[in-house]
C-alpha positions, 0 to 999 in steps of 0.5 A, spaced: 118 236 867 114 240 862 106 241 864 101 238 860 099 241 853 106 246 854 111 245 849 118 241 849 122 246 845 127 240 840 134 242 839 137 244 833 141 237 833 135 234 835 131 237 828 137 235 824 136 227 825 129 228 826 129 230 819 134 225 816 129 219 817 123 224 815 127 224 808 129 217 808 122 215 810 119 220 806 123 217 799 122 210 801 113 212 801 113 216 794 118 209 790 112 205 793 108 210 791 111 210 785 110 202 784 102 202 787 099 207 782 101 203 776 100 197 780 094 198 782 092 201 774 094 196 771 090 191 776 084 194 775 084 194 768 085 186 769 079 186 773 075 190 768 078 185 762 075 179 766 069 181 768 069 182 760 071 176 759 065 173 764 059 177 761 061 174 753 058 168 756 052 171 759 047 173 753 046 180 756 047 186 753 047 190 759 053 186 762 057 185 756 055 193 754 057 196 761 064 191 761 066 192 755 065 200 757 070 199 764 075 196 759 075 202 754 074 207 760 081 204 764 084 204 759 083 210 757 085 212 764 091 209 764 093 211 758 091 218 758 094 225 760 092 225 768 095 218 769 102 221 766 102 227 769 101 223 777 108 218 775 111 224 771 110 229 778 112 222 782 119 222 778 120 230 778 119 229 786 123 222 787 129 227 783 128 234 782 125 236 788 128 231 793 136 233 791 133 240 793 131 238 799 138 233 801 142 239 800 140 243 805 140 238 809 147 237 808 149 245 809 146 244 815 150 237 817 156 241 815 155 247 820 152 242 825 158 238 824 163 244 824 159 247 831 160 240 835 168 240 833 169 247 836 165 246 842 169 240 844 175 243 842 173 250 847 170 244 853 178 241 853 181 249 852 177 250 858 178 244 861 186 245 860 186 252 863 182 250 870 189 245 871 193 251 869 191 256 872 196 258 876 197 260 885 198 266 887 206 265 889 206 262 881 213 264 877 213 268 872 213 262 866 207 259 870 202 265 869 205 266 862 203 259 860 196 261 863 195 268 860 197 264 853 192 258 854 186 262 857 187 268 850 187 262 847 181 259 850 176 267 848 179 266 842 176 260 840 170 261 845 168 267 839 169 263 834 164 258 838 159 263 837 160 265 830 159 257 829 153 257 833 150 263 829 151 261 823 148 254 824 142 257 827 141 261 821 142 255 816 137 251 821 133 258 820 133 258 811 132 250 811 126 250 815 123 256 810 126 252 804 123 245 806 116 249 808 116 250 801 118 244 798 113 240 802 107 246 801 109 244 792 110 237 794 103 236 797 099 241 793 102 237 786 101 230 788 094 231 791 093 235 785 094 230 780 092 224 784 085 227 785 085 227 778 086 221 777 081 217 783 076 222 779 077 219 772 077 211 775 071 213 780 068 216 774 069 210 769 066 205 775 060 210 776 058 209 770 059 202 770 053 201 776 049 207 773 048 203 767 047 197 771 042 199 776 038 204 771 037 198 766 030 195 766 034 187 763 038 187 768 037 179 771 033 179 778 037 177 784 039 171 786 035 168 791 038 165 797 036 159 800 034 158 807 
């Protein structure tokens, strides 16, 4: 059992199905993603076109000013460049750069694939060579057998190796790889989405900005004991 704060080392096979669900799970999030941000765009502009719609019955400048403003200010934000940009770069990562990341996983598949069959084959060689193995009085037929099976069994016990080598080195090549991918995934998204957040933030401070530094604003309601 390992000591606290030490570090249980994850075995290749175990790496290759870790990272499975993580793709799966990460797709699934950036299509919902994908959906939120238009949503959520999409919702906003009705809240600001409601508000716009409340404050016509109002009379005051102020409010039917800064409401029309919102208006303008998300839809200009939804229409704009940086809006475009995030389900452009959301789409790139959906297609583009997620097939990337789905081809290494299946070259490592294959090879983990390729090392299981060999190392199944070289357990039933050595398994087989065990039972022939013959005793010191065996005829010439028996020990003939033997020196076949067990030349059989090194032989498959070098390409057991070779199989092994190779499926540390994809291993190695997908894990430098995907670092890459993810490092330009997240640096992107975070990118244009920040951009995005700012241009709405913007457009909503300068809507209570207004709000609160007009001296016409309606005084507070009182509320009654």
């Amino acid at each position: 059992m390992p000591k606290k704060g030490e570090e249980v080392s994850e075995s290749p096979e175990t790496a290759v199905n870790r990272l499975k669900e993580a793709m799966k799970q990460h797709r699934k999030v950036l299509r919902e993603l994908h959906t939120c941000t238009e949503r959520f765009t999409c919702a906003l502009a009705a809240v600001a076109a409601s508000f716009k719609l409340l404050a016509s019955s109002t009379h005051k400048p102020i409010i039917i000013q800064s409401s029309g403003a919102l208006v303008y200010g998300i839809e200009e934000v939804h229409d704009g460049v940086a809006l475009q940009d995030l389900m452009e770069e959301l789409d790139y990562m959906l297609s583009v750069r997620f097939e990337k990341m789905i081809e290494g996983q299946c070259r490592l598949k294959e090879s983990c694939k390729r090392k299981s069959k060999a190392e199944k084959t070289l357990s039933l060689l050595r398994i087989q060579c065990d039972k022939l193995k013959p005793p010191k009085n065996a005829d010439a037929r028996a020990q003939a057998l033997y020196i076949t099976e067990t030349q059989k069994r090194d032989k498959h016990e070098v390409e057991c190796s070779r199989l092994r080598a190779e499926f540390e080195d994809t291993f190695g090549e997908l894990t430098t790889h995907l670092g890459t991918l993810v490092y330009e995934d997240m640096k992107a998204l975070t990118e244009r989405l920040h951009r995005v957040l700012s241009a709405l933030s913007y457009q909503f401070r300068k809507c209570k900005d207004g709000l609160l530094a007009n001296a016409a604003a309606p005084s507070p309601l009182a509320v009654n004991a």
